[in-house]
N, C-alpha and C positions, 0 to 999 in steps of 0.2 A: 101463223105465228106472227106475231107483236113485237116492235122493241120493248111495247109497254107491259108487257107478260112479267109475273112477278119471279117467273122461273130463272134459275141463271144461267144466261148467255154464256156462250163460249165464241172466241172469235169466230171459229168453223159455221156455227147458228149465223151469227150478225153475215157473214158474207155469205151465205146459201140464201137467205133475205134480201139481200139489197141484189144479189144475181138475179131472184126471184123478179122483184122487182124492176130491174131495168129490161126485164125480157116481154112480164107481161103488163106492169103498170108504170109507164113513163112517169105520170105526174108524181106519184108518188115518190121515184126514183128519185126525180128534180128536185120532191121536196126537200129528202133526205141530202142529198150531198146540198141544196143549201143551208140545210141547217147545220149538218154536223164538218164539211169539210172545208177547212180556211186553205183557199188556193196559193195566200202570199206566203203559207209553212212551205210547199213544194217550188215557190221561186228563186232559183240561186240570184244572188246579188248582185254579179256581174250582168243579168240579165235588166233587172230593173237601173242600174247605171245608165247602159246601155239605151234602154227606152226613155227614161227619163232626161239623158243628157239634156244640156241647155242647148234648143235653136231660139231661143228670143221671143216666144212663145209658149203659153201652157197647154199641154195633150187634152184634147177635149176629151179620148177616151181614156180610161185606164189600163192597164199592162192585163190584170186581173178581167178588167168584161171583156177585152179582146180575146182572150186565151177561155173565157167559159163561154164566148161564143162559137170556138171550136171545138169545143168541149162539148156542146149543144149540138152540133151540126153530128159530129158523131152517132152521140147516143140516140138520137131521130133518125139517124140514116139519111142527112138531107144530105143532097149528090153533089149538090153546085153553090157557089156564089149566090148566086142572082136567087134562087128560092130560097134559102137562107135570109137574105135580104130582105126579099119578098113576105117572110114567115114573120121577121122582127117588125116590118111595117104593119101588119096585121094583127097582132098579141102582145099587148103591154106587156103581158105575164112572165113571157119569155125576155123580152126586154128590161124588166124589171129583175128577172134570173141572171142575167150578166150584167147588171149595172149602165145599162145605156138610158140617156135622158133622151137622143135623138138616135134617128136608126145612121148607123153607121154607111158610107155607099162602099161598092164593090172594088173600086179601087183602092179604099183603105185598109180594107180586108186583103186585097192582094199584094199591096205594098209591105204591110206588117208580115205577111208571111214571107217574100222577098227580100227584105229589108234586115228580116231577123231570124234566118236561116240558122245559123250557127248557135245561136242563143237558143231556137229551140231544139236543134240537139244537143245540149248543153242540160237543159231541162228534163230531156227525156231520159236522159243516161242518169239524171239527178231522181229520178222518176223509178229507174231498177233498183239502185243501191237502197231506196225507199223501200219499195215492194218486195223484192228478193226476198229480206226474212218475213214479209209476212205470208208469203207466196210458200215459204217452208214451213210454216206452224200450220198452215190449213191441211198439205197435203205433200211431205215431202217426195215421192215420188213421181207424180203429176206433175211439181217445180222443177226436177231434173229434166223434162221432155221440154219444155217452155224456157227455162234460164239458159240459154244460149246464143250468143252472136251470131246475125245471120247476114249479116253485112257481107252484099259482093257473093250471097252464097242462092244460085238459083238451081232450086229443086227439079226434079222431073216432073211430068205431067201429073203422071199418079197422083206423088204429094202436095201438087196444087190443088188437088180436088178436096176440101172439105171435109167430105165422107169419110175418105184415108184416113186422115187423123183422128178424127172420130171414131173410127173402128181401131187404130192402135192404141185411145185413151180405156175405148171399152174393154181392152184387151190386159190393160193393166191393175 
């Protein structure tokens, strides 16, 4: 299936597509959310305040290529810093996908995540309130097993495993 297909989409189609794709074709996946998703809609304000405050100086990076560079690191599975680093020194492409003109170093990537602790769970909670109903129109029952706080909340072994939950989604 196509976004370009003349047939019509339903949300449910557009996200079994872009699931499709970040499982089995990266670039494609990359392409799509740069094309279709503006990351500064998902920024609450307090947040870019915050990064942007005045030190007397202007941020050589942006609040945006910092935050799709772990956006990136994610959806690649890359484990650490340093290959992440390592990945942007080596691939405009990628570089060019989070807006960096120079490759950012490791300690600035570790600072911003330090630094801005609060702001990205701030983000991230601005991030359900986002998803939650689109998490309901795909699949209201599925969204009941997933919409929940698990803060502070450590499972047993069992439901560490993967597999577990995978056999109680197949189960539903």
């Amino acid at each position: 299936m196509s976004f370009n297909s003349k047939k019509q989409l339903s949300f449910g189609d557009l996200y079994e597509q872009a699931k499709d794709w970040a499982q089995n074709d990266k670039p494609q996946f990359l392409e799509m959310l740069d094309q279709y998703l503006d990351l500064s809609e998902f920024i609450p304000a307090s947040f870019y305040t915050a990064y942007y405050k005045y030190f007397g100086r202007k941020r050589e990076y942006g609040l945006e290529s910092m935050l799709s560079a772990f956006i990136l690191q994610k959806i690649l599975g890359i484990p650490t810093l340093v290959l992440l680093v390592n990945i942007f020194a080596l691939s405009s492409d990628l570089r060019d996908f989070c807006g960096f003109k120079s490759v950012p170093d490791i300690s600035q990537f570790s600072r911003f995540k330090t630094k801005f602790e609060d702001n990205l769970e701030e983000l991230f909670y601005h991030l359900v309130d986002v998803t939650e109903p689109l998490c309901r129109k795909i699949d209201p029952l599925k969204s009941d097993l997933f919409i929940y706080d698990t803060t502070g909340f450590e499972p047993y072994v069992t439901e560490n495993n993967p597999k577990y939950i995978n056999n109680i989604m197949d189960r539903v």
